[in-house]
DSSP file (Angstrom, degrees, kcal/mol; ACC not computed):
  #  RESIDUE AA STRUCTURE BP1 BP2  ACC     N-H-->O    O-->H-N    N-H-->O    O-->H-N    TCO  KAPPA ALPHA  PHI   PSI    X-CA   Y-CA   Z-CA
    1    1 A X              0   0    0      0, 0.0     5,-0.1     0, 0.0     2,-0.1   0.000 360.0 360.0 360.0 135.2   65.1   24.9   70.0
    2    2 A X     >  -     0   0    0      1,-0.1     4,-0.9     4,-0.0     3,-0.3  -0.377 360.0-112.1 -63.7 151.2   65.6   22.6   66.8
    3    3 A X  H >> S+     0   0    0      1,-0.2     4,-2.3     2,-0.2     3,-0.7   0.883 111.7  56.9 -34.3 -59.0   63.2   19.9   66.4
    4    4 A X  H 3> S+     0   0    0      1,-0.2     4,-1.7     2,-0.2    -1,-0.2   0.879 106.8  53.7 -66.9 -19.4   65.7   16.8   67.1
    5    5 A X  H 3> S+     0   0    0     -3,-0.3     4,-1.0     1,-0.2    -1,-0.2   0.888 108.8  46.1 -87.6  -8.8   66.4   18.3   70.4
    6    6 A X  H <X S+     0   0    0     -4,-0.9     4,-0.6    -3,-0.7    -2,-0.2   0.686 112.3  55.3 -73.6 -19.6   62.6   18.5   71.3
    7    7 A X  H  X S+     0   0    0     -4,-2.3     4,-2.6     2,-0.2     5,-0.2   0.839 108.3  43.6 -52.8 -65.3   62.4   15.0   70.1
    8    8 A X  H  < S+     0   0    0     -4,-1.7    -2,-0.2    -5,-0.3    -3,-0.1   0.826 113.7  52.1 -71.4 -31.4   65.0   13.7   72.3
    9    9 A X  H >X S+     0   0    0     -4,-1.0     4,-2.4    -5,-0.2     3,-1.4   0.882 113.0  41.4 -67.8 -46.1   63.6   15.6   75.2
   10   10 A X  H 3X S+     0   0    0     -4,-0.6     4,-2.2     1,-0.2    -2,-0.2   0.976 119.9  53.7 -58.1 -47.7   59.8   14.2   74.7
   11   11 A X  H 3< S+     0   0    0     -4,-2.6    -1,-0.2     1,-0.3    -2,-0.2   0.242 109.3  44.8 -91.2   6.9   62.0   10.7   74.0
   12   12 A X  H <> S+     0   0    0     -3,-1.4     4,-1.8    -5,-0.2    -1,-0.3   0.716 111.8  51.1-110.9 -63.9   63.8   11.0   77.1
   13   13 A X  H  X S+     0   0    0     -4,-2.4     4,-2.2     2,-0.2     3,-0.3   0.863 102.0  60.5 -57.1 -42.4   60.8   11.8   79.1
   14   14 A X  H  X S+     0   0    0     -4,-2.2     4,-2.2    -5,-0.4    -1,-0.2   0.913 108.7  49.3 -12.4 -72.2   58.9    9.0   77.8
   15   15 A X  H  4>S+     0   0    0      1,-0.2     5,-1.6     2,-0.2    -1,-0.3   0.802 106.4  47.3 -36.6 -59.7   61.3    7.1   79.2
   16   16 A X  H ><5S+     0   0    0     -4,-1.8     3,-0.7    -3,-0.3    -1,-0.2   0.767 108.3  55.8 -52.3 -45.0   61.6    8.3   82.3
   17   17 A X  H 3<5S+     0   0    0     -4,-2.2    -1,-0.3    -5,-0.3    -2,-0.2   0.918 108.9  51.5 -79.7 -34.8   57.8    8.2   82.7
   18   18 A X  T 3<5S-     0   0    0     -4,-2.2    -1,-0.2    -5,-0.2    -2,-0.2   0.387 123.2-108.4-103.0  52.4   58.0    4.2   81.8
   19   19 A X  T < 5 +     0   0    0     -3,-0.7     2,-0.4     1,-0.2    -3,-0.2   0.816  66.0 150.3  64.0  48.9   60.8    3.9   84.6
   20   20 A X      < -     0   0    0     -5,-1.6     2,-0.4    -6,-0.1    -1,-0.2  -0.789  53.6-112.1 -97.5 160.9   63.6    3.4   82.5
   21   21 A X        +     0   0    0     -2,-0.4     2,-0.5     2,-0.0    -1,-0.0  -0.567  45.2 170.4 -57.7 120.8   67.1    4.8   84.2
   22   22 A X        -     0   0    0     -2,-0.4     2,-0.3    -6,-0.1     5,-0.0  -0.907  40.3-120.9-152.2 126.5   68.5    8.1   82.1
   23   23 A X     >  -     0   0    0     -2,-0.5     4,-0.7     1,-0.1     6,-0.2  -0.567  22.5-150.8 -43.5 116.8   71.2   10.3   83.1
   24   24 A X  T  4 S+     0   0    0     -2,-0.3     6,-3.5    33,-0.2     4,-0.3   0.432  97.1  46.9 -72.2 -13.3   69.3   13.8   83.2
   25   25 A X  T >4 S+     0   0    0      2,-0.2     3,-1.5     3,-0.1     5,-0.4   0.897 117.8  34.3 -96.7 -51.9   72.5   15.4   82.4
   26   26 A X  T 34 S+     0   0    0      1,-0.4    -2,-0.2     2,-0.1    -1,-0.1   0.636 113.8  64.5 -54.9 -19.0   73.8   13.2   79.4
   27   27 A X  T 3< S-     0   0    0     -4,-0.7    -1,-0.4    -5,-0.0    -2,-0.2   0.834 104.5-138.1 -72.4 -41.4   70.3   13.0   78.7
   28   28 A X  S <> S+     0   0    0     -3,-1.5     4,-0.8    -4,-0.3    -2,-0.1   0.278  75.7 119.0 -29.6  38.3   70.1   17.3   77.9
   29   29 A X  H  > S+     0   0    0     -6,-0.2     4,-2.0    -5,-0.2    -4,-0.1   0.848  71.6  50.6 -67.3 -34.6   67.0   16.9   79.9
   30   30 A X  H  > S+     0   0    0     -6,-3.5     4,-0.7    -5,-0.4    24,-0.3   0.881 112.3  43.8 -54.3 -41.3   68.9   19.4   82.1
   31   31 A X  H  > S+     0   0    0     -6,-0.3     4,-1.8    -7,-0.3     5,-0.2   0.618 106.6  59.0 -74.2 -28.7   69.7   21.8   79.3
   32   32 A X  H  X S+     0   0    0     -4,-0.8     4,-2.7     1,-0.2    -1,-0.2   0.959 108.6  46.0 -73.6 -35.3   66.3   21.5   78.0
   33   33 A X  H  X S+     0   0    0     -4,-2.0     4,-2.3     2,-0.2     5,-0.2   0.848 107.3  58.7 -61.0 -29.8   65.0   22.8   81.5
   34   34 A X  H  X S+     0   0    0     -4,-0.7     4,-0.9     2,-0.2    17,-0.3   0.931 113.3  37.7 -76.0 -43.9   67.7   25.4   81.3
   35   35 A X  H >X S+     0   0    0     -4,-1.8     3,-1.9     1,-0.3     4,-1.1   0.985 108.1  60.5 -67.9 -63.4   66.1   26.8   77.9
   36   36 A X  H 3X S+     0   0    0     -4,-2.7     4,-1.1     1,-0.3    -1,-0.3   0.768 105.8  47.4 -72.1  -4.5   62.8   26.4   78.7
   37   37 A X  H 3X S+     0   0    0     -4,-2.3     4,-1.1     1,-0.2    -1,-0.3   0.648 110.3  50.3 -87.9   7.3   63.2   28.8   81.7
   38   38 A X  H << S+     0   0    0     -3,-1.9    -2,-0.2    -4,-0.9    -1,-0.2   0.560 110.8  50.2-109.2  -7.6   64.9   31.3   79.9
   39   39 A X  H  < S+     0   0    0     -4,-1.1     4,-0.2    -3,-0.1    -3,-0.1   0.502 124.0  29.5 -53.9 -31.8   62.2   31.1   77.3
   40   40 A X  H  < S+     0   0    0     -4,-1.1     3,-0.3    -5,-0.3     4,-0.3   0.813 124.8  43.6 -86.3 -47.1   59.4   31.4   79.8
   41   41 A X  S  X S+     0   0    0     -4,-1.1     4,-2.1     1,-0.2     5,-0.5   0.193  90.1  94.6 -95.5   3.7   61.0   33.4   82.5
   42   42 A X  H >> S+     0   0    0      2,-0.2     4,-4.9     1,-0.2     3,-2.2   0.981  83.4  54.9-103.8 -65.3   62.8   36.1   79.4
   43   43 A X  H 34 S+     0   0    0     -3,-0.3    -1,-0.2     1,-0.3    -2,-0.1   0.701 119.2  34.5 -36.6 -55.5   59.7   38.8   79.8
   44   44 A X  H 34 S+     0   0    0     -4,-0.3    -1,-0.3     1,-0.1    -2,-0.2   0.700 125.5  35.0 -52.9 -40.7   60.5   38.9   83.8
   45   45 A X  H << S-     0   0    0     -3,-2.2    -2,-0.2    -4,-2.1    -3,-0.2   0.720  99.0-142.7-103.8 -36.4   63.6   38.6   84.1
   46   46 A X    ><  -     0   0    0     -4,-4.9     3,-1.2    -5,-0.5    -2,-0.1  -0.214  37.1 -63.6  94.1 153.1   65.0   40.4   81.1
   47   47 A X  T 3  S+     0   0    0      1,-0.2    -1,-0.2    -2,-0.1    -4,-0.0   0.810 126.0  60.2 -62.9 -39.5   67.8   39.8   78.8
   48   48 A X  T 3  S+     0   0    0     -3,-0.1    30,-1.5    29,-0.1     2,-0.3   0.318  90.0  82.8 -61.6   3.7   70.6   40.2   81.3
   49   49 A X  B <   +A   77   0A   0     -3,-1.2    28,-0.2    28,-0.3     2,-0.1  -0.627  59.4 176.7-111.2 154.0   69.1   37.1   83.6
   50   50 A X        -     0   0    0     26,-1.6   -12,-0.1    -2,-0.3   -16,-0.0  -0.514  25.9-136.3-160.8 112.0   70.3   33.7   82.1
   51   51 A X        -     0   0    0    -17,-0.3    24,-0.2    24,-0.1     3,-0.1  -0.091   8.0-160.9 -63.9 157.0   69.7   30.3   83.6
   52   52 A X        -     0   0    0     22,-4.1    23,-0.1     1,-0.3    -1,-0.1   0.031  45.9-103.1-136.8  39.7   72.9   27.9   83.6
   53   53 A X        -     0   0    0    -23,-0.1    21,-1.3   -22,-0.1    -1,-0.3   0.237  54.9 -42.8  48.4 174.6   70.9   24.4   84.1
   54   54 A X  E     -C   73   0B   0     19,-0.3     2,-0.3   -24,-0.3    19,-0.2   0.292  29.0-156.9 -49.4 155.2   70.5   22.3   87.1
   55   55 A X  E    S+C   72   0B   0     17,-1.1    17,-1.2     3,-0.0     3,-0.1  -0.922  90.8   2.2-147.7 118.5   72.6   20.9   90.3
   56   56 A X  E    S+     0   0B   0     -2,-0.3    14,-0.1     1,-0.2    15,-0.1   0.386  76.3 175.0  90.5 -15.6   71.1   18.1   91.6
   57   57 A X  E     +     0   0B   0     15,-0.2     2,-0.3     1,-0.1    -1,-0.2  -0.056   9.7 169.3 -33.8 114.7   68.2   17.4   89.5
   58   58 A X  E     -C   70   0B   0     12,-1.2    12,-2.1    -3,-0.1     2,-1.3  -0.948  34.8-114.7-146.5 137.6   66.9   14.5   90.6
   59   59 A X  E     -     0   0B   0     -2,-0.3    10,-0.2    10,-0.2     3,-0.1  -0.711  30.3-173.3 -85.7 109.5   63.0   12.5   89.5
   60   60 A X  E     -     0   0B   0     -2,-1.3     2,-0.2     1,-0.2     9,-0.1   0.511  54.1 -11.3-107.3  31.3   61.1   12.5   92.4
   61   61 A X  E     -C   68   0B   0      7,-1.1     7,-3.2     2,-0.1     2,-0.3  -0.706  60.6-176.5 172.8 144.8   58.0   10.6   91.6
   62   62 A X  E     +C   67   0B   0      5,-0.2     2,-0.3    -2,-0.2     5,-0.2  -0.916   7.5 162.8-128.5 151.1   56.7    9.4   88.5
   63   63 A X        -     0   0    0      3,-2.4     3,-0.4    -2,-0.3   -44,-0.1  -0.903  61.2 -65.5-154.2-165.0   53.5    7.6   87.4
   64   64 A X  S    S+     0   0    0     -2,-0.3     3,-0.1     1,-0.2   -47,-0.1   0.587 130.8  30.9 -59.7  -0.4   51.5    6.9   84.1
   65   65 A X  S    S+     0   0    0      1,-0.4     2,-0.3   -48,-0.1    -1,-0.2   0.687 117.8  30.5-139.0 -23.2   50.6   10.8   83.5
   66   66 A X        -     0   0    0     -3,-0.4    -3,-2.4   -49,-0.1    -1,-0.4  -0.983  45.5-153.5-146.8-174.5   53.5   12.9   85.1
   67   67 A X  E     -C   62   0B   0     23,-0.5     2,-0.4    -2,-0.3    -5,-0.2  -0.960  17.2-149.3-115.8  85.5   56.8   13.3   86.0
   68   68 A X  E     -C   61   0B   0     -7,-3.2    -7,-1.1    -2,-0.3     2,-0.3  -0.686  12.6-166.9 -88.5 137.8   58.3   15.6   89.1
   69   69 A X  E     - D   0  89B   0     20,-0.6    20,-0.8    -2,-0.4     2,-0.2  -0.987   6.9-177.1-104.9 108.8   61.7   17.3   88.8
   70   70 A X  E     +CD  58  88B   0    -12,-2.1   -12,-1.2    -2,-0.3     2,-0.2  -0.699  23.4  84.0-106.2 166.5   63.3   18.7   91.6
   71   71 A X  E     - D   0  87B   0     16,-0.6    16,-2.1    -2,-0.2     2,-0.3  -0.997  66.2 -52.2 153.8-145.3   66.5   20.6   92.1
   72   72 A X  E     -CD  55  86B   0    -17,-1.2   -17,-1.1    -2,-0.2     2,-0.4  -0.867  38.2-151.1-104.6 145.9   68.6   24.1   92.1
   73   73 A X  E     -CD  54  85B   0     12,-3.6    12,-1.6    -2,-0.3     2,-0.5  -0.995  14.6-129.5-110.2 149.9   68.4   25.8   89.3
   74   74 A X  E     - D   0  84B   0    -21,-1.3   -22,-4.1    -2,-0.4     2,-0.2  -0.783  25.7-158.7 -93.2 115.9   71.8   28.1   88.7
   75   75 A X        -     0   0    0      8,-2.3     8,-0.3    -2,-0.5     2,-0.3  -0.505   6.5-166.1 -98.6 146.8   70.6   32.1   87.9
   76   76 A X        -     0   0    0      6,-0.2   -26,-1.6    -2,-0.2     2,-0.3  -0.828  13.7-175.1-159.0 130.8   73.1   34.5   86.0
   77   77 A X  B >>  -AB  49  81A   0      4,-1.4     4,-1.6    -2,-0.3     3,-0.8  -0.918  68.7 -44.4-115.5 137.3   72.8   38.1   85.7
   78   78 A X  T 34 S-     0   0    0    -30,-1.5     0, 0.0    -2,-0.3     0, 0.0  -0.213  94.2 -65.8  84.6-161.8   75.4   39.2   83.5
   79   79 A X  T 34 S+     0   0    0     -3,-0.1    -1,-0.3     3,-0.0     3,-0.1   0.113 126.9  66.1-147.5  33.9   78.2   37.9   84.2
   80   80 A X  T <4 S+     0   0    0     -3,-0.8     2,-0.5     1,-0.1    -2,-0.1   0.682  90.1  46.6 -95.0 -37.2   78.5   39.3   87.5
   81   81 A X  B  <  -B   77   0A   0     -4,-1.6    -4,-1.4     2,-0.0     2,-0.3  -0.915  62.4-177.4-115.8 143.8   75.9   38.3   90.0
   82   82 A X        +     0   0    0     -2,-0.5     2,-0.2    -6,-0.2    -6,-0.2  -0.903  12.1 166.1-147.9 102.9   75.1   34.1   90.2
   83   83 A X        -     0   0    0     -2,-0.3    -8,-2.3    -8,-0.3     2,-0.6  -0.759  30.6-117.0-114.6 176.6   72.2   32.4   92.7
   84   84 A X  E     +D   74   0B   0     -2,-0.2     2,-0.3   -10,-0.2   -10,-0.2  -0.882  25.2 178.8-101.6 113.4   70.4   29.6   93.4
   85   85 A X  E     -D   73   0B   0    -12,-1.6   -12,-3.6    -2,-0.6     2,-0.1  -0.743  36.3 -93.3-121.0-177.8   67.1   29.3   93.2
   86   86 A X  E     -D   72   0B   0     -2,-0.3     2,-0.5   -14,-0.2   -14,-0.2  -0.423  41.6-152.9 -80.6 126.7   64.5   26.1   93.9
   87   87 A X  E     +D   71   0B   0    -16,-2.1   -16,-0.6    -2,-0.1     2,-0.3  -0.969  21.0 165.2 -91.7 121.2   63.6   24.1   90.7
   88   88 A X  E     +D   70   0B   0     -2,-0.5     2,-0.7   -18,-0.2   -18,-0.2  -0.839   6.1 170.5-145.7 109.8   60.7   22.3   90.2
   89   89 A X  E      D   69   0B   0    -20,-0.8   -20,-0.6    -2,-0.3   -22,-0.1  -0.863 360.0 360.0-128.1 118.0   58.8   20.6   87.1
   90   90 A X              0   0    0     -2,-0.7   -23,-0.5   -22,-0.2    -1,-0.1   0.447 360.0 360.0 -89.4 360.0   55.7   18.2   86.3
């Protein structure tokens, strides 16, 4: 990931954490989850897995030290096989 988009992600979450309203999609906060599993997850899954961001992605509880994220995330193998699996980040 370039710099300005890790920027806008910390600068988003910031936000978020001091209760301001932000779109999670218009935001790329979605897209930023989508990269960072496919950066963590790459070892596991292999190159032929690809995450395809969020459905539903929603904050569901915030206070001065985190943030939860819930939601689906949408799984790719290929470009044959597509699930859903449970998202979740703090």
């Amino acid at each position: 990931m370039k710099k300005d988009a890790i920027d806008k992600f910390f600068n988003n979450i910031v936000l978020a954490r001091d209760g301001s309203t932000i779109d999670l999609y218009e935001s790329s906060i979605d897209a930023t989850f989508e990269r960072i599993c496919a950066a963590l997850l790459k070892n596991q899954r292999g190159d032929a897995v690809w995450y395809d961001g969020t459905s539903d992605l929603s904050i569901q509880k915030q206070n001065a030290k985190e943030i939860e994220f819930s939601g689906s995330m949408n799984v790719m193998e290929g470009q044959t096989k597509h699930w859903i699996e449970p998202f979740r980040a703090i």
